[in-house]
N, C-alpha and C positions, 0 to 999 in steps of 0.2 A: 731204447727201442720204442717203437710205437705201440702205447698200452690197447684195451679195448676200447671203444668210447663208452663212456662214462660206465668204468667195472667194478664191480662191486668187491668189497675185501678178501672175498674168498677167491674170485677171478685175478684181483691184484697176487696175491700169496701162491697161483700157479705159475707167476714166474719165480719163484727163490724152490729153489730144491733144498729138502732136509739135510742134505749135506751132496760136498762135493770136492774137487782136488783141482788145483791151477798151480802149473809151476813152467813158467820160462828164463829161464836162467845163462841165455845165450846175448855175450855182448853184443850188439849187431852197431855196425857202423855204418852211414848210409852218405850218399852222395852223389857228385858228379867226379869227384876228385878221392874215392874213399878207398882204392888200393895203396892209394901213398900210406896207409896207418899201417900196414903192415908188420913192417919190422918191427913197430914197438910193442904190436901184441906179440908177435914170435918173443921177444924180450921178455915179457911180462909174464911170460910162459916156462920163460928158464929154456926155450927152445932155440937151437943152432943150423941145425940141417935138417929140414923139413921136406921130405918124401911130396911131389905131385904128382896126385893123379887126375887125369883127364880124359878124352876120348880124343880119336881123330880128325872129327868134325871142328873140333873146340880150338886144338891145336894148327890145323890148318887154316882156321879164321884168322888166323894170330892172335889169339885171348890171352894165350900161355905168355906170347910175349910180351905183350902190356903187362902180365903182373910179374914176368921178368924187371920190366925196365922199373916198376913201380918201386922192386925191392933192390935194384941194380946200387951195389959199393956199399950193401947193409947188412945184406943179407947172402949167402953161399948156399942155396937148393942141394939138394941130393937128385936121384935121378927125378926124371921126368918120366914116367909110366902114363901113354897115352891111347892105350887099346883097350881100353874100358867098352864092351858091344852095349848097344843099344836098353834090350836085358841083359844083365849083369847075372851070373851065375855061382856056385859055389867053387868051380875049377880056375876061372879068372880070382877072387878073393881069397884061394890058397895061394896061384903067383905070384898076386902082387904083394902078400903078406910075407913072400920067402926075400922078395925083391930088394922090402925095406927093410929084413934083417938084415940079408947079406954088405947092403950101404952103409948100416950104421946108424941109421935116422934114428930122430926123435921127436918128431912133429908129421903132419901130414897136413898137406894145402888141399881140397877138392875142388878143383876149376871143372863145371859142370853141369850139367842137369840133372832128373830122378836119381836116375842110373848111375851115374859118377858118384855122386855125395853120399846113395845107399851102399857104391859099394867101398868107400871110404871107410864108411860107419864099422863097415863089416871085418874090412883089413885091419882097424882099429881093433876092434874083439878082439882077435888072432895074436895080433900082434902085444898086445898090452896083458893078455892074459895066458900067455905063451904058450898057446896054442895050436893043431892043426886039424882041429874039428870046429866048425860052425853051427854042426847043426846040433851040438851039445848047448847052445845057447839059446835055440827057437824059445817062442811065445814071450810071455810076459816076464818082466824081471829075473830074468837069469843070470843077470850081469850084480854083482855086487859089492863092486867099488870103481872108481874113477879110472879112465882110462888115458891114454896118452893126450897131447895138445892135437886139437883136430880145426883146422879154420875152415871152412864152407865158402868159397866164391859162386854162387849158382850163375848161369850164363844163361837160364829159360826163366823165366815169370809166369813160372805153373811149379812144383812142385812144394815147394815151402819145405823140403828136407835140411834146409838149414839152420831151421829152430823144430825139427820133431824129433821126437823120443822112439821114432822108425823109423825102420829100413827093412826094404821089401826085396829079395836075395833068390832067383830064379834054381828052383832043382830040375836040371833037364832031366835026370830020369824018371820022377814021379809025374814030369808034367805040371808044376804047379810054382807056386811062389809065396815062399817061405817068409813068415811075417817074424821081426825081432823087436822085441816093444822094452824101451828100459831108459829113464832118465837118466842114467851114463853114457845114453848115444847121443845125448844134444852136445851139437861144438860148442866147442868154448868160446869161439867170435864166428858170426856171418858176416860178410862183406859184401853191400851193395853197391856196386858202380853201375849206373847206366851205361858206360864203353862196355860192360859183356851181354849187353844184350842188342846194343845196337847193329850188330851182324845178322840178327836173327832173321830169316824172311819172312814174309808175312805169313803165308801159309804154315808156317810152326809157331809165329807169332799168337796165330788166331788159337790153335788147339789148347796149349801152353795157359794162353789168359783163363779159358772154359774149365782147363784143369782145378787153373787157383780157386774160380767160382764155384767149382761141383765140392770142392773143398768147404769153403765158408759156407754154404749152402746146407750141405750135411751134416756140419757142425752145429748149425743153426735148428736143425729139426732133427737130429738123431736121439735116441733115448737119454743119453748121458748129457747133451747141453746145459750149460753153466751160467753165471751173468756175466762171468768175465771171459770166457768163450764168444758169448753174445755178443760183448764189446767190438770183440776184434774182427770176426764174422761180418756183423753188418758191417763195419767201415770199409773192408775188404772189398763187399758185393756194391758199395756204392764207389769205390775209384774204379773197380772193372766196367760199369757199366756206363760208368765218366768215359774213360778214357781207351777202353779195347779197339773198337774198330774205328778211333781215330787213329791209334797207332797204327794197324795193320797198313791202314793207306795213308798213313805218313810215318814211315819207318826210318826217319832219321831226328824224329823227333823224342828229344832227350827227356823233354819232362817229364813226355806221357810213357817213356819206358822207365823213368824212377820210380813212378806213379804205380806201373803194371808191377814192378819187381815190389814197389811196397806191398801192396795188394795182397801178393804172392807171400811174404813173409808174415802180412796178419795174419792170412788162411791158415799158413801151416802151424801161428799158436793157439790158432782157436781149434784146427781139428785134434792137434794133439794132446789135447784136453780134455774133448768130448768126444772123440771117435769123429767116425763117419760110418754110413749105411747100404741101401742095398745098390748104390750108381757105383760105389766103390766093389762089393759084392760082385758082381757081374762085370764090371769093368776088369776088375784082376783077373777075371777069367776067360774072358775073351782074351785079355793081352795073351796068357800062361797059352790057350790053346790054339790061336791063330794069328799070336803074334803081330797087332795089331798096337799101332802106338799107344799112349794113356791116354794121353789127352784127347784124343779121336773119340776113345771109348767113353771118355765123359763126358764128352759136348753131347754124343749121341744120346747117351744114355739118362742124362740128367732130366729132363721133363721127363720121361716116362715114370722116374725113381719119385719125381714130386706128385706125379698123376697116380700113381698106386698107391702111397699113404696119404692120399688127399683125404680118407675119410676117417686117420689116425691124428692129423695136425693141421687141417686146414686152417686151423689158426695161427700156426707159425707160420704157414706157408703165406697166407694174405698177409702179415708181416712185411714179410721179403719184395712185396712194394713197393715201401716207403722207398730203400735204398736204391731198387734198381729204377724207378718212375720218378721221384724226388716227393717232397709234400704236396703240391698240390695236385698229382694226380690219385697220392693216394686219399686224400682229403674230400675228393671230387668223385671215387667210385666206390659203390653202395659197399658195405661190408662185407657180404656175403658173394660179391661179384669178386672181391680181393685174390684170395687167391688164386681162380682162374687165370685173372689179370698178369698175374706175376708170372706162373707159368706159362702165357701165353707170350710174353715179351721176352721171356729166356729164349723160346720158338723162334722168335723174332730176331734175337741177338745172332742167334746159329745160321740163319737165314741171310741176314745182310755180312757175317764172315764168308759164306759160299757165296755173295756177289763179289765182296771186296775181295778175294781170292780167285777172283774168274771161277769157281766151281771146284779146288783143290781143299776147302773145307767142308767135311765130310756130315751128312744129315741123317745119315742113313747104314747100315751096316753095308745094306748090296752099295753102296758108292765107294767102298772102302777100298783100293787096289794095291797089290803089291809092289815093290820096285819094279817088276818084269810086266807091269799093266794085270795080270791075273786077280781074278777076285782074291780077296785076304780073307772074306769069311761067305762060306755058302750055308744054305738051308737046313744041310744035313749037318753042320759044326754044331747047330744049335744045342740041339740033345747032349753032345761032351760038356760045354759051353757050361749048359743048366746041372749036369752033374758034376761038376768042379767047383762050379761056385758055392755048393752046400756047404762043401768042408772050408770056406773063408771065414776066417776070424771077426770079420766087420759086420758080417749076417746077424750077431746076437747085440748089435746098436739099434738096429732099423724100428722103425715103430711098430711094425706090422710083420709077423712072422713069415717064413719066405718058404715054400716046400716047390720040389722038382715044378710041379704045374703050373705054380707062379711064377719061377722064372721062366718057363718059354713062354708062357703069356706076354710078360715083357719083353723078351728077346726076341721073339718075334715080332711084334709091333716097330719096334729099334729096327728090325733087318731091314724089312719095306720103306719104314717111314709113315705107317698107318697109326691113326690114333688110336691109343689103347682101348680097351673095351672096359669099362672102369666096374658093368655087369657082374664081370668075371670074375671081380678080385673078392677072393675070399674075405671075409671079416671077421679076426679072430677077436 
């Protein structure tokens, strides 16, 4: 990472924390050609019939069938469960938990995005612990022992649920979204092919890449960051900022979607390591209450989330230049202009996605539309918005404490697209 210039021991020793925990333990295979390994990790598993689940999107791409054909004369699937919704809820991860009893299975494949792989993770619980409550397992470490062979195919390059220790499990009746935190939810293999993302459009493409970034980003500056968090973090923030919207407007380009799905797989070991903050904070709660995609919610939300503990880590935050500017720009502007610089080029990333997207990547909460054209979030959601987001798990990462009036401070500025009022923000 880039130190301070010329810092002195005691400045050097505020990068190393008195202590801390790093643990990714998921085999990941990566490639142009990387679903062929399949069968040998189902092998290597002691696994036979392995349960997929998917969505309709995924499956009507034809994804399901490349890594049909991938394992075709090796391997014998169990069913294929591909009505995974968008949020994934607790009433979908009881069926498809009763699904793969009733088959027999003993592995699960997740061809997917957030939503799929979380709700993998979750049918795993259930299933492995022979269970038909989930929510006997919330929060941190509930889980304590190994659960069944789980393989991760992600199909988005935003979520990094393929190497995290969560999964995020929609409760319709409370309205909120149930956090399950437990090194027994990492799979045993991720599988990176470029073929599953090259279906993706750009406009999901762009949200997706923003997600991976609000990731490394908040790993990067959250209370818990690490050096080996740090590691993977910046590497992450610098092939996104390589290679995002040359992909979006060249979406058949294989490198730069290895590239974005690596990306995507740093983020997710470096935040599940160090948490993340208050763009995740407010993000989960927009989605939970106006049901608005993630990755939307964190293109939006990500400079505001930097512009509010600007005056807790402005030093991390001018960091986060090096990767996203290269050296010589961050070399070339004054110290103290850094972190502006950084979030002002995030700004900038979001900006050329709503060009390269004709206008379908989203800057703003009012630009945000539902499938039927209707706004997705109005003025008055705000207020539920800021009182959901309290009770988020990821609120006690943030550098800077968060009460009801700071988040509509921020939520508001997000809705419009106005710059935050930096004034306002409390300093605890």
């Amino acid at each position: 990472m880039p130190m301070p210039d010329n810092p002195s021991n005691k400045e050097a020793a505020m990068y190393l924390p008195d202590y801390y925990e790093f643990c990714c333990r998921v085999k990941t295979v990566a490639g142009h050609q990387a679903l062929e390994t399949i069968p040998d990790l189902l092998s290597d598993m002691g696994a036979q019939k392995p349960m997929i689940v998917t969505d309709q999107g995924v499956s009507g791409a034809g994804l399901v069938d490349t890594v049909m054909t991938a394992m075709a004369g090796k391997v014998t699937p169990g069913p294929v469960a591909d009505d995974v919704p968008p949020d994934s809820d607790l009433r979908m991860v009881n069926g498809l938990a009763s699904v793969y009893r009733e088959n027999g299975c003993d592995a699960i494949i997740a061809v997917g995005g957030g939503s799929v792989l979380d709700t993998a993770k979750a049918v795993n619980i259930l299933v492995s612990e022979g269970s038909d409550d989930l929510m006997a397992f919330t929060g941190a470490n509930a889980l304590k022992r190994k659960l069944k062979p789980l393989i991760a195919i992600p199909t988005t390059a935003g979520t990094g649920s393929e190497v995290t220790i969560v999964a995020v499990i929609a409760d319709p009746d409370k309205r909120r979204k149930m956090l399950f935190t437990s090194p027994f939810l990492l799979p045993d293999a991720a599988v990176i092919d470029s073929r599953m993302t090259l279906t993706l459009p750009p406009h999901i493409t762009a949200p997706t890449g923003m997600d991976a970034l609000s990731h490394a980003v908040e790993a990067y500056t959250c209370l818990a960051k690490n050096p080996l968090s740090d590691a993977h973090a910046l590497e992450a923030i610098e092939l996104i900022s390589t290679h995002l919207v040359n992909t979006v407007k060249n979406p058949g380009d294989r490198d730069g979607r290895l590239a974005l799905a690596t990306a995507a797989t740093l983020a997710g070991i470096a935040f599940s390591n160090s948490m993340v903050g208050m763009v995740h904070t407010l993000g989960h709660s927009v989605g939970s209450v106006c049901h608005v995609p993630h990755g939307t919610c964190m293109a939006i939300l990500l400079p505001y989330g930097l512009e509010y503990n600007m005056h807790k880590v402005e030093d991390r935050i001018a960091e986060l230049l090096f990767p996203l500017a290269g050296s010589e720009v961050y070399a070339s502007t004054r110290p103290h202009d850094r972190a502006t610089a950084a979030i002002s080029l995030i700004r900038k990333l979001n900006q050329d996605l709503f060009d390269a997207t004709n206008g379908r990547h989203c800057t703003a909460f009012n630009q945000v539309k539902t499938p039927e054209g209707h706004p997705a979030v109005c003025s008055r959601d705000l207020e539920a918005i800021a009182r959901t987001a309290l009770g988020d798990g990821s609120i006690f990462y943030n550098p800077e404490e968060l009460d009801f009036d700071d988040c509509m401070l921020v939520l508001s500025a997000a809705w419009d697209g106005t710059p935050l009022d930096r004034s306002k923000v409390k300093q605890g």
